[in-house]
DRENTI-21426 format. One record per residue: z, y, x of N, C-alpha, C, O, CB in turn. Coordinates in steps of 0.1 Angstrom, whole numbers, plus 5000, padded with zeros to 4 digits. Glycine has a CB too. Example, Ala and Ser with C-alpha at 12.3 -4.5 7.8 and 13.67 -1.06 7.14 Angstrom:
BEGIN
507849435132507849555123507849675132508549675142509049555113507149785128507149895137507950005129508050115134505749945141
***
This chain:
BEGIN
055765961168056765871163056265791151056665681149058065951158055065841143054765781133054065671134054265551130054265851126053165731143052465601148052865481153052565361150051865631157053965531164055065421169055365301164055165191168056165451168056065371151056465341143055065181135055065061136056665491136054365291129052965211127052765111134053064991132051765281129052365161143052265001158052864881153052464781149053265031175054264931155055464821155055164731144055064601143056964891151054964811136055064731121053964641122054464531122054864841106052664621123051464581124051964461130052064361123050564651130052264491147052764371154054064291146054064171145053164421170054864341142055964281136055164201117055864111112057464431134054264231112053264151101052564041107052563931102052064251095052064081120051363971129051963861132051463741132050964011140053063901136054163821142054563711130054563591132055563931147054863771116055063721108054363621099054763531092055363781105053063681101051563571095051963411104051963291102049363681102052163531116051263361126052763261125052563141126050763391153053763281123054963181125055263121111055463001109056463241130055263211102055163191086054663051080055262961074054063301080053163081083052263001080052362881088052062781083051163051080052662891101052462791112054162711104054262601100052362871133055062811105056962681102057162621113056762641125057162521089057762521107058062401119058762511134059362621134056162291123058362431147059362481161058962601159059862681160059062421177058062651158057462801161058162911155058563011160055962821156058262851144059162921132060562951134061063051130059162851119061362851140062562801144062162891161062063011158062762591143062062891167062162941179061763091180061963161190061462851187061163111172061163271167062463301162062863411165060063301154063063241156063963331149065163261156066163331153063963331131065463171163066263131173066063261183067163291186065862991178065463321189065363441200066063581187067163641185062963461209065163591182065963711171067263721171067863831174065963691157067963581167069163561161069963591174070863681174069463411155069663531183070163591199070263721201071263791203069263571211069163761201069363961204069964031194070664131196067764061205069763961177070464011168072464041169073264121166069963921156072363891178073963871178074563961187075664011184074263731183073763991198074064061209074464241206075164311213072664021217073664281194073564411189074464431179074864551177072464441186074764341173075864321159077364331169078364391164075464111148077564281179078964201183079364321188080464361184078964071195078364401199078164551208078664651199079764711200076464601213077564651185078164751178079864751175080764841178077564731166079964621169081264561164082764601172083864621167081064411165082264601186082964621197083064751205083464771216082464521205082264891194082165031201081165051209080865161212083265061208080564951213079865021229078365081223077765021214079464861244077965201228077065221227075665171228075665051231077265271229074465221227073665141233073665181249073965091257072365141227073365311252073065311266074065251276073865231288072865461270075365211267076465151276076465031279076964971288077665171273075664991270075464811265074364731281074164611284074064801242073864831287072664831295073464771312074464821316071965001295072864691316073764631328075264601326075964621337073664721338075964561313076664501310076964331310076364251302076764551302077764291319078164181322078464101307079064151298079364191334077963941305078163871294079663861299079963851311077063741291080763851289081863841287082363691279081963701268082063961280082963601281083463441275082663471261081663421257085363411274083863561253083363551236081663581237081163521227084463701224080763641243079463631238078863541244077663521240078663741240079363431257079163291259079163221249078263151246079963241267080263241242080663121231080063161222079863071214082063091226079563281219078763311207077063231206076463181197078763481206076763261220075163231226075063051224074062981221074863281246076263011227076062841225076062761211075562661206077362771233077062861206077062821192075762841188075162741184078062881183075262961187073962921175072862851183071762801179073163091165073162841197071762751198072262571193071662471191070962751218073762591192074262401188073062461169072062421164077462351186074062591166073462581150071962521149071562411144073362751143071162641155069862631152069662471155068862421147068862741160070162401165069762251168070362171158069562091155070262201182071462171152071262121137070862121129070562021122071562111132070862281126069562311114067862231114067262181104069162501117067562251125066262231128065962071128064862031124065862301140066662001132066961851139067361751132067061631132067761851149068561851122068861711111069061741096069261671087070361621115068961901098068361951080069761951072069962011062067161811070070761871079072361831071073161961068073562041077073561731081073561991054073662101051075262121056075862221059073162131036075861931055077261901055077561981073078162081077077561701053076861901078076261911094076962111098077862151104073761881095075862171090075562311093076862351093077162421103074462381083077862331083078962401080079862371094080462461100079462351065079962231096081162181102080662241118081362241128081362001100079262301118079062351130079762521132080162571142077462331132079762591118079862721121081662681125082162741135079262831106082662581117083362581118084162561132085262601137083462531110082962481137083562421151083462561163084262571172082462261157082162681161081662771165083362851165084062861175080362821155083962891152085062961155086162931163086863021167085362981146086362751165087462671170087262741183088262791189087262511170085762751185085362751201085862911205086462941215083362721203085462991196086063161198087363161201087763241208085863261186088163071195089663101192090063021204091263031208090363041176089262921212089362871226089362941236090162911245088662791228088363061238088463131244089863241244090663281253087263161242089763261231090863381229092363351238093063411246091263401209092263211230093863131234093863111254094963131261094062921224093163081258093163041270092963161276093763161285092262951272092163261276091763381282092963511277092863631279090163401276093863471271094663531266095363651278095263611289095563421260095863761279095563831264094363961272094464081273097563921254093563881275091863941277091463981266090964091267090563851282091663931256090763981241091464001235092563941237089863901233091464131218091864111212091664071200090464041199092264161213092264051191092163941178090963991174089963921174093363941165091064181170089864211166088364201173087264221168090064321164088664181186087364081188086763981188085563961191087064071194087763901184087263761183086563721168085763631166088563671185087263841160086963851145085763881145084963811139087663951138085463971152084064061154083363941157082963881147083964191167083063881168082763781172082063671167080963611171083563761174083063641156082463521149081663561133080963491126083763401146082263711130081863751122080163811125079463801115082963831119079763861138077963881141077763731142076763701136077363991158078363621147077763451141076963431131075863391130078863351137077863461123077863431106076863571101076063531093079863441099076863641102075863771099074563771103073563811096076463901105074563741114073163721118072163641120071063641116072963751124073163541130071663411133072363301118071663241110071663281156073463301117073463211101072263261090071263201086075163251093072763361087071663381078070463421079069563411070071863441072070363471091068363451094067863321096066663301098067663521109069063181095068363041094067763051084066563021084069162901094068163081074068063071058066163111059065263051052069463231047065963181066064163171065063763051070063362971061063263291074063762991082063462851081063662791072062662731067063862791087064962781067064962671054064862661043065062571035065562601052064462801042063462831032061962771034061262701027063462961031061762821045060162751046060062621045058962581041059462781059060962541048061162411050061162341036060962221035062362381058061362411026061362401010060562341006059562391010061162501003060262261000059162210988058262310981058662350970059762160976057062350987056562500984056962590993056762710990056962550971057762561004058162651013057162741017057562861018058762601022056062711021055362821026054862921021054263011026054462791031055162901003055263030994056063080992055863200991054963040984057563010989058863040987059363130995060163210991059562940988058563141014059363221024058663381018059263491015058963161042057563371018057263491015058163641008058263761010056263461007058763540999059163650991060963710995061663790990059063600973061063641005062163711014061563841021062263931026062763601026059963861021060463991029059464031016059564151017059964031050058864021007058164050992059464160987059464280986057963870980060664020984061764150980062764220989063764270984062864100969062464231000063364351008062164441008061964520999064164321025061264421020060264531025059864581012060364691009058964471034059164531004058564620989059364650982058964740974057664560979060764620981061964710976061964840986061364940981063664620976062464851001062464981010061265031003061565100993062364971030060165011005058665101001058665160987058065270985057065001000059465100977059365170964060265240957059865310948059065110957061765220963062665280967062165420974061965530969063365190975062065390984061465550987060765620983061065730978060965570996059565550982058765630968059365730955059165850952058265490960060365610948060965660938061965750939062365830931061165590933062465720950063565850956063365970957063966070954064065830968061865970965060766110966060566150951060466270950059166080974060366100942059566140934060466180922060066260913058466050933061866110920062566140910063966140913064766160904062266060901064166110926065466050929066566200928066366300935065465960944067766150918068666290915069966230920070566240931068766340897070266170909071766110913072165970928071965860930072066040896072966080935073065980946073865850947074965840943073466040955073165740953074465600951075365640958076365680954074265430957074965630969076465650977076365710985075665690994077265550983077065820983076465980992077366021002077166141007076266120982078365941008078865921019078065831028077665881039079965881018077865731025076865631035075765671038075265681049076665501030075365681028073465691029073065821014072665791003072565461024073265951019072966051011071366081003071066130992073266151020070666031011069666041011068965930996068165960987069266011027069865800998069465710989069965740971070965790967070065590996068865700964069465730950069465640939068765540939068865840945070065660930070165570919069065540912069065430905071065610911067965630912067165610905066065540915065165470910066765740897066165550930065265490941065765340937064965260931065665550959066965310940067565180940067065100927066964980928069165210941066765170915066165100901064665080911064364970916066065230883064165150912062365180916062265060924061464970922061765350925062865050932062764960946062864830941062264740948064164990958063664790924063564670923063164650914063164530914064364620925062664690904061364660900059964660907059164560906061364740891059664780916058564740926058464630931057364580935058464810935059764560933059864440940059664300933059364190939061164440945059864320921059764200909058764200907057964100907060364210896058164400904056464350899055664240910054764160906055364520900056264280927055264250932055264100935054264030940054964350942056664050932056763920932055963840920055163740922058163910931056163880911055363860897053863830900053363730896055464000887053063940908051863940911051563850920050463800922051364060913052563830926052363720942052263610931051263550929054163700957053363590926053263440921051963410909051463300908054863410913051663510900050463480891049163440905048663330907049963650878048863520911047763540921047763450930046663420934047663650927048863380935048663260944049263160947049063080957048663290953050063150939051163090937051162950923051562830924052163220936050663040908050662970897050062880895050362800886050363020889048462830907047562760907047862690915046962600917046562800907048862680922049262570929050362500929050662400935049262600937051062590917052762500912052262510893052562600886055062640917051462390889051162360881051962340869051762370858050562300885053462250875053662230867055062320857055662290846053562120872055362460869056662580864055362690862054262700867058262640878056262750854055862910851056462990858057663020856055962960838055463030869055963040882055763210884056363260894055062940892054963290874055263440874056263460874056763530883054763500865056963430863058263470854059363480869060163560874058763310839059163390871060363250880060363400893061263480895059163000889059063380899058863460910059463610909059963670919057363470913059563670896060063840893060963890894061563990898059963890884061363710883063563720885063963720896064763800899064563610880063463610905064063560920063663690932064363710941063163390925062363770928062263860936063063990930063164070939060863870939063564040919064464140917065464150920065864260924064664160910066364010917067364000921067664010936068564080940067663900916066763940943065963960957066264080965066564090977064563960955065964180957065764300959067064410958067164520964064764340951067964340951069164400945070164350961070664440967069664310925070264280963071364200974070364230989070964190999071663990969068864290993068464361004068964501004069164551015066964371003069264580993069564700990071064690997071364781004069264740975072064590994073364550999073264551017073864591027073664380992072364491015072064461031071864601041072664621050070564371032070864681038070564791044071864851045072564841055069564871037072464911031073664981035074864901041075464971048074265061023075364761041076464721049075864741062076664781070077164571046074764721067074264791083074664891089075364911099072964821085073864981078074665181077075865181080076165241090074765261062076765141073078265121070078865141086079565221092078564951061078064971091079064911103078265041115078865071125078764691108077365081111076865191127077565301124078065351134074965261130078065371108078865461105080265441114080765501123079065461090080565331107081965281115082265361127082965461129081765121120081465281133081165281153080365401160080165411172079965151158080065491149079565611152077965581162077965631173080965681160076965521160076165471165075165491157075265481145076465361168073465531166072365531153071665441153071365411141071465641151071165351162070465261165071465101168072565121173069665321176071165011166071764901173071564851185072264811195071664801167070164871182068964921200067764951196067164981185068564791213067364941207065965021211064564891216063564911223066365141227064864801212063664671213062664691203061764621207064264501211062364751192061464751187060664921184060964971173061864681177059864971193059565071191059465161178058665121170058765061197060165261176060165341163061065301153061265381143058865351157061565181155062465121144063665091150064565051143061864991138063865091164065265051172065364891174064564831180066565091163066564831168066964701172066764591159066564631148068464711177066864451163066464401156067464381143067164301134065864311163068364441143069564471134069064601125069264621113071064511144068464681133067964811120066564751113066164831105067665001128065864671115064864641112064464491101063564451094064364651125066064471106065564321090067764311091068564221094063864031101067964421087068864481080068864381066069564281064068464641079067864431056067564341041067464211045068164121041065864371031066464201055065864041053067363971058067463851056064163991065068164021062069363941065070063891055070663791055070364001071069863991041070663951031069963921021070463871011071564041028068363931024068163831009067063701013066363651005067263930995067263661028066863521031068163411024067663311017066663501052069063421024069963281017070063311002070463240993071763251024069663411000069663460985068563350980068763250973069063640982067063430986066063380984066063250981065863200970065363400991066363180993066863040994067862950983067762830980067563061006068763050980069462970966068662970956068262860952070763030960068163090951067363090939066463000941066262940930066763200935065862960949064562870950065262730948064662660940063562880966066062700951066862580953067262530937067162420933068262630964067862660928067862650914067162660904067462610893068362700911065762770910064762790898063562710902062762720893064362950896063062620914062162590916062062410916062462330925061862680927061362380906061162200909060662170919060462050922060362120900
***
């Protein structure tokens, strides 16, 4: 399992070097397929079904309407950058759910339609937020530290949980996790943002002090990934479910596996937007 595990990860860094650096369609069409399977596992959960039940299950109207909307999203995002644009699209996305609901009536209930637009907005919405982040002024440094402060927050977090962790956060959800992990995890995450930005970053944004900039934006970073992991927990607690799936060997679905990066890509993205010239 460890290894598995290992594997995964390697190919999922690889994966991330080559689109990272490359942006543009590549970048967008990577995380356009994600946002798809993400939606698909978020909505399932949302909706009870297990995984093994989820398997030769017929697409249903509301995950039609869900599949069209974010490829209309991602085609605005990518195509005309309009932030005005982006909104009036998620808006028109729900019109479209509540089209189905009303016409298909009473096939669905309310609470699925909720569900519905709510894995929209949870998943491929905010995994745009890495594209446009990358798309940034300095974007191709800026993206980094979306997975700088989730992934090196999980790694030091654990660390520090092993090594000192007493008092538990929240020991219904996630027992295991601790108050003193949850400190560790974000400072590990600042330091390492801090070091990203002196080491490769400072010599090329000449004109901010760009250590500083990078520690705050990656702590904080790190503080709202930590949000992220447990509202994931939360919703599989909910639904009584351990996995969202099984597409990524040793790690499950692509919902248990960038869990953080869901919640601190538009984070990331604001702060850069406010702290960065």
């Amino acid at each position: 399992m460890f290894f598995t595990r290992l594997l995964s990860s390697i190919v999922l860094v690889i994966v991330a070097l080559v689109t990272l650096l490359q942006g543009g369609y590549l970048l967008a069409a990577v995380l356009l397929l994600i946002s798809l399977v993400a939606y698909r596992e978020l909505s399932q959960a949302c909706n009870g079904d297990s995984i093994n039940g989820r398997e030769g299950k017929k697409m249903n109207a509301l995950e039609a309407a869900g599949y069209i909307g974010i490829l209309v999203y991602y085609g605005i995002v990518v195509f005309t950058g309009s932030q005005a644009a982006q909104m009036l699209s998620i808006l028109f996305v729900m019109i479209g759910f509540m089209f189905v609901y009303v016409f298909t009536f009473p096939k669905y209930e309310a609470s699925q339609v909720m569900a519905a637009f709510f894995s929209f907005v949870y998943a491929p919405v905010m995994f745009s937020f890495i594209y446009q982040t990358r798309e940034l002024r300095h974007g191709i440094y800026l993206v980094w530290m979306i997975f700088i402060s989730s992934w090196i927050c999980d790694t030091f977090a654990y660390l520090t949980g092993i090594l000192i962790g007493k008092h538990k956060m929240t020991p219904k959800l996630s027992p295991k996790k601790s108050v003193e992990g949850a400190v560790g995890g974000v400072a590990g995450a600042a330091l390492a943002g801090a070091l990203y930005g002196y080491l490769v970053v400072e010599s090329v944004v000449s004109e901010q002090q760009i250590t500083w900039i990078f520690a705050l934006i990656s702590g904080i970073g790190a503080m709202i990934s930590q949000i992220g992991d447990l509202a994931a927990s939360a919703i599989k607690r909910n639904h009584n479910i351990k996995d969202y799936g099984h597409l990524i060997p040793g790690h499950g679905g692509i919902m248990d596996r960038f869990d953080s990066v869901i919640f601190t890509a538009p984070m990331i993205y604001g702060l850069a937007l406010l702290f960065i010239r």
